[in-house]
C-alpha positions as CSV (number, residue, x, y, z in Angstrom):
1,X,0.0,0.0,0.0
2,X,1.6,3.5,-0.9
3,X,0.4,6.5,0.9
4,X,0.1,9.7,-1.5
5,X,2.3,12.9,0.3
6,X,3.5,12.7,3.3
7,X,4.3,9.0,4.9
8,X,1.6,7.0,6.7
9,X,3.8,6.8,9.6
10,X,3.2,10.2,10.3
11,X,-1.0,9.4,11.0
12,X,-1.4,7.3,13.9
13,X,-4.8,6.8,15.0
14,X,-6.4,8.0,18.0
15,X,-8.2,4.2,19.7
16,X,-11.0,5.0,22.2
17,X,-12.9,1.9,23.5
18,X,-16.4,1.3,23.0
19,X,-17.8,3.6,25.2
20,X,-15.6,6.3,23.3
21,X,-12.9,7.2,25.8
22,X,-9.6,6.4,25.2
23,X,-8.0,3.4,26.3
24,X,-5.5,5.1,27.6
25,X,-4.6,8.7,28.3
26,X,-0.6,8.6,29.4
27,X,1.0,7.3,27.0
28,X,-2.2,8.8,24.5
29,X,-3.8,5.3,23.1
30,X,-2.5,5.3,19.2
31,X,-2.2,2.5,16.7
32,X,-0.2,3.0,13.3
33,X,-1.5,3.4,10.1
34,X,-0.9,-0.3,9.5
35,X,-2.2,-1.7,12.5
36,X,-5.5,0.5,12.4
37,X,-5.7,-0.6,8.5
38,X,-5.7,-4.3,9.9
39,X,-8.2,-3.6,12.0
40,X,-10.4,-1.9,9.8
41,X,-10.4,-5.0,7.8
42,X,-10.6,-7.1,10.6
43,X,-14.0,-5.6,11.2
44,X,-12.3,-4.9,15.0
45,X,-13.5,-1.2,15.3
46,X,-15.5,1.5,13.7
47,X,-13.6,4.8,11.9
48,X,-15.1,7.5,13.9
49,X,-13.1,9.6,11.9
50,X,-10.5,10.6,8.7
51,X,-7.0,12.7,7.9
52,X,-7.2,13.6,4.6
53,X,-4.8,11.0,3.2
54,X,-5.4,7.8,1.6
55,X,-4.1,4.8,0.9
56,X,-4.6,2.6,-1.9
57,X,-3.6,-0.8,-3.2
58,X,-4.6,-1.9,-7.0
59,X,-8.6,-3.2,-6.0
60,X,-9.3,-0.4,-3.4
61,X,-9.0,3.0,-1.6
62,X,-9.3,4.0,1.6
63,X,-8.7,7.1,4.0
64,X,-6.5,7.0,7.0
65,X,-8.5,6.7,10.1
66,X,-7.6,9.3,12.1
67,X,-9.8,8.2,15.2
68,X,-11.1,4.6,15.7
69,X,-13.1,2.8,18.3
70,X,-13.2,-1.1,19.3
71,X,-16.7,-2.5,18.3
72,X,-15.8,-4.8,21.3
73,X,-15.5,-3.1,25.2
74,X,-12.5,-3.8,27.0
75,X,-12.9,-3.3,30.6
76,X,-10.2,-1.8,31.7
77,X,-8.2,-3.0,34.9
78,X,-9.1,-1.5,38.4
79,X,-5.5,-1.4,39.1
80,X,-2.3,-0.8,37.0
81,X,0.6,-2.7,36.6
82,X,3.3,-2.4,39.4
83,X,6.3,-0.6,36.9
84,X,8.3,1.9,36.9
85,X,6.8,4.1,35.1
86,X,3.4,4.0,36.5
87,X,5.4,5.1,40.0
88,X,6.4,8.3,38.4
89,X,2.7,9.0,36.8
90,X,1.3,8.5,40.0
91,X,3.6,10.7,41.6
92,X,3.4,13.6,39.1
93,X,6.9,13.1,37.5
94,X,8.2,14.4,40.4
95,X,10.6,13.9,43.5
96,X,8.5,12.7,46.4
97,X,11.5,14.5,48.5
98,X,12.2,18.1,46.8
99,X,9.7,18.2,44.2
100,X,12.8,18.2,41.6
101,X,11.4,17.0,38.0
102,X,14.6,16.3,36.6
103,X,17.2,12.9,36.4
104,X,14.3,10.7,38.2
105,X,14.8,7.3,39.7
106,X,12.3,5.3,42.3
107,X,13.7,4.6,45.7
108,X,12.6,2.7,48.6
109,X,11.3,4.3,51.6
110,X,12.5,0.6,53.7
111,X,16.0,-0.2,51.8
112,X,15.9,-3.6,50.1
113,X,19.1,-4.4,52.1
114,X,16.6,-4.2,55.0
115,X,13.8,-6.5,54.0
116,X,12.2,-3.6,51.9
117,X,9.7,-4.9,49.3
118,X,9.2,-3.3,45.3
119,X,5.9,-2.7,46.1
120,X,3.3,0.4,45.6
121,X,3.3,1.0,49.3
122,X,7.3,1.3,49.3
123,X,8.6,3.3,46.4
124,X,8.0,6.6,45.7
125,X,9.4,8.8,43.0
126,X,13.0,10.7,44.1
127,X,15.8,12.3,42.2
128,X,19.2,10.9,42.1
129,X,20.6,13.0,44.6
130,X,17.6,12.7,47.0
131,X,17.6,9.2,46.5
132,X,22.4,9.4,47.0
133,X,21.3,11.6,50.0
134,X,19.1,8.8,51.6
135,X,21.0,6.0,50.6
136,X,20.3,2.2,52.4
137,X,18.6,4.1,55.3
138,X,15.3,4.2,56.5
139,X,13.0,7.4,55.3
140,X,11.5,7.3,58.7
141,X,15.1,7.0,60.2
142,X,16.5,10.0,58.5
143,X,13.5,12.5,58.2
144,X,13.2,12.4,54.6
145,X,9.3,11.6,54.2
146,X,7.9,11.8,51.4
147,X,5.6,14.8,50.2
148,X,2.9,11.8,49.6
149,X,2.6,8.7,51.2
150,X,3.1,5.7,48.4
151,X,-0.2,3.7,47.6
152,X,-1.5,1.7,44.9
153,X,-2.9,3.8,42.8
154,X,-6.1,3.1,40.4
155,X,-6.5,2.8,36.6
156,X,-8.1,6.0,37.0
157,X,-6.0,8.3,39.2
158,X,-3.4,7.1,36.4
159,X,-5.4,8.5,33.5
160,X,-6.4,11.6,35.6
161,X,-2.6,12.4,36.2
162,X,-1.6,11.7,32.6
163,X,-4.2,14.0,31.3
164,X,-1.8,16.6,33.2
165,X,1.0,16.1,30.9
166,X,-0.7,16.3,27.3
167,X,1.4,14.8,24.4
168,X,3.0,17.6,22.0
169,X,1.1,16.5,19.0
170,X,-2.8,16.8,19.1
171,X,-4.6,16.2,15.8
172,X,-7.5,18.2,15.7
173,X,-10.0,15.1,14.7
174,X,-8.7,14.3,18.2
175,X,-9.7,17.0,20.5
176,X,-13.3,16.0,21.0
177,X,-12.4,12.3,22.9
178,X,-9.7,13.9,24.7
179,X,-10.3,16.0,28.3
180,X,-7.3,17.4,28.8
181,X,-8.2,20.6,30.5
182,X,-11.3,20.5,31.9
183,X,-10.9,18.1,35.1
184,X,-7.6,19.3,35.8
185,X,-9.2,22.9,36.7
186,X,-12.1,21.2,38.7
């Protein structure tokens, strides 16, 4: 398939679920041009909407979905997946010590060397040198509590804190599914 002007790579597709909301917010739910094609022809999901490209083949012609959503509903998970970067969406990209937002790492507030587990209700977000300053010690031990107390965060408090940090590309067939602004200033 050959894309006329500018290369299909360039038009991801926006995926929203069933009910019309993104699958996910942080990282923004896309597909590439290829897999969306697939699953147009798969009969997996609906084009809600275009770009103005096509693509063609010799026996047909299609636009590029800009915006698709799954015929099928996938419930989403209650809780996310324990990783490391799920630890710094929850805590806000930032150190849970200074509120630095720069050369990030996770730490544990109970060492490993001292029976501390990698668990949500252990690590918390911290710089490098918060986390050089702390070391194998105790948070407790040394004062350095974190602004936030680490939890397990849900699926949701995940997607509300991603749609803080909206991506730097935003097609405009995309705005409408997208609710960037509005809960954050609630």
């Amino acid at each position: 398939m050959i894309a006329k002007g500018t290369p299909p790579e360039n038009w991801p597709a926006l995926v929203l679920n069933a009910d019309y909301r993104p699958l996910s917010y942080y990282p923004l739910s896309l597909w590439n041009w290829q897999a969306t094609v697939k699953a147009v022809f798969l009969d997996r999901v609906n084009i809600v909407d275009s770009y103005d490209r096509k693509i063609h083949s010799p026996s047909f012609e299609l636009q590029l979905p800009s915006v698709v959503a799954l015929k099928t509903y996938v419930r989403p998970a209650l809780y996310p997946a324990f990783t490391r970067f799920n630890v710094f969406l929850r805590d806000r990209f930032s150190c849970q010590y200074c509120g630095d937002l720069d050369d990030l790492t996770f730490d544990h507030l109970i060492p490993r060397s001292k029976g501390g587990r990698t668990r949500w209700d252990n690590v918390v977000t911290a710089c490098s040198p918060c986390n050089l300053k702390k070391g194998a010690r105790n948070a407790r031990d040394i004062g350095m509590l974190p602004m936030q107390a680490p939890y397990r965060p849900t699926v949701y408090e995940l997607h509300r804190n991603g749609r803080a940090f909206p991506p730097n590309f935003l097609h405009q067939s995309w705005i409408d599914f997208l609710y960037w602004d509005s809960e954050l200033e609630e």
